[in-house]
C-alpha positions as CSV (number, residue, x, y, z in Angstrom):
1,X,-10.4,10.6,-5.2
2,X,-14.1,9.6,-3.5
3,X,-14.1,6.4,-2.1
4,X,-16.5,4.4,0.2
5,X,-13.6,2.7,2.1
6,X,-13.0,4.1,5.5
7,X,-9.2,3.8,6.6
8,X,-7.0,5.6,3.2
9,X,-3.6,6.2,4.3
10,X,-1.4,8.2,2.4
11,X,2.3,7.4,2.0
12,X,5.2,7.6,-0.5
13,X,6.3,4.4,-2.1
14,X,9.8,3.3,-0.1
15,X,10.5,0.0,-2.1
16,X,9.0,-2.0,-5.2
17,X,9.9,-5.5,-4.8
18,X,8.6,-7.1,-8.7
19,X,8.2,-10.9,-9.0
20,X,6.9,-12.9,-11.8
21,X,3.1,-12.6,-10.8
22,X,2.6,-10.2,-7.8
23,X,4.9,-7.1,-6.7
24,X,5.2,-6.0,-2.9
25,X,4.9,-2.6,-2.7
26,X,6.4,-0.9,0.6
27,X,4.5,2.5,2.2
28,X,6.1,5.0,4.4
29,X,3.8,6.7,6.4
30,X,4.2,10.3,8.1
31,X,6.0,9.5,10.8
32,X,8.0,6.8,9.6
33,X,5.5,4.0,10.3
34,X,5.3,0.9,7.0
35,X,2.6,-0.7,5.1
36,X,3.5,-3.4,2.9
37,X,1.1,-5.1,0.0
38,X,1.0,-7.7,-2.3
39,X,-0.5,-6.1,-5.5
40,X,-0.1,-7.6,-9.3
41,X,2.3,-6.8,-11.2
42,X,-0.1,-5.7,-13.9
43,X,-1.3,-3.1,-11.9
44,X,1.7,-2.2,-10.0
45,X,2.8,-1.4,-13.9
46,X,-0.2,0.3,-14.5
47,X,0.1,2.8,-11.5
48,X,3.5,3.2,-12.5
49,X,4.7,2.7,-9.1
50,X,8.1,3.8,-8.1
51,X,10.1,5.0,-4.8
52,X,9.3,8.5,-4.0
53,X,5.7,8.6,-5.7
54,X,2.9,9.9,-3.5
55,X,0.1,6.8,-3.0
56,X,-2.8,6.0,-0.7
57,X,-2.8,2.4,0.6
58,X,-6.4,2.0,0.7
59,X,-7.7,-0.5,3.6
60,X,-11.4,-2.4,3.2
61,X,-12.2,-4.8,5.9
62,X,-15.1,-6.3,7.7
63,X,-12.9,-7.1,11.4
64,X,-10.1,-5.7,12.4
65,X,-8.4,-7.4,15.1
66,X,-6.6,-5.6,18.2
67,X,-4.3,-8.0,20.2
68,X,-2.1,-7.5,23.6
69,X,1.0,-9.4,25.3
């Protein structure tokens, strides 16, 4: 996979949460950390996502944001 995107986590797929429209689709991350995302349905069906299967969660943004108490 070549992609311009800088920040590509790879994970396994913990949950798949379908709804009518969207599906939320839970990460775990070596380490244990979670990333969860709202994808469609459609292509949550066309990736054939399931628990257990190796994914990236692929991150494109302009900020990020950094925050303290």
């Amino acid at each position: 996979m070549e992609i311009s995107a800088r920040n590509a986590l790879k994970g396994t797929v913990k949950n798949v949460s379908p709804g009518a429209v969207n599906t939320e689709v839970t990460l775990e991350l070596p380490g244990g950390a979670q990333v969860v995302s709202i994808i469609t349905k459609a292509s949550a069906d066309r990736l054939k996502l399931a628990a257990g299967k190796e994914v990236y969660a692929v991150i494109k943004a302009s900020d990020v944001m950094i925050a303290t108490e």
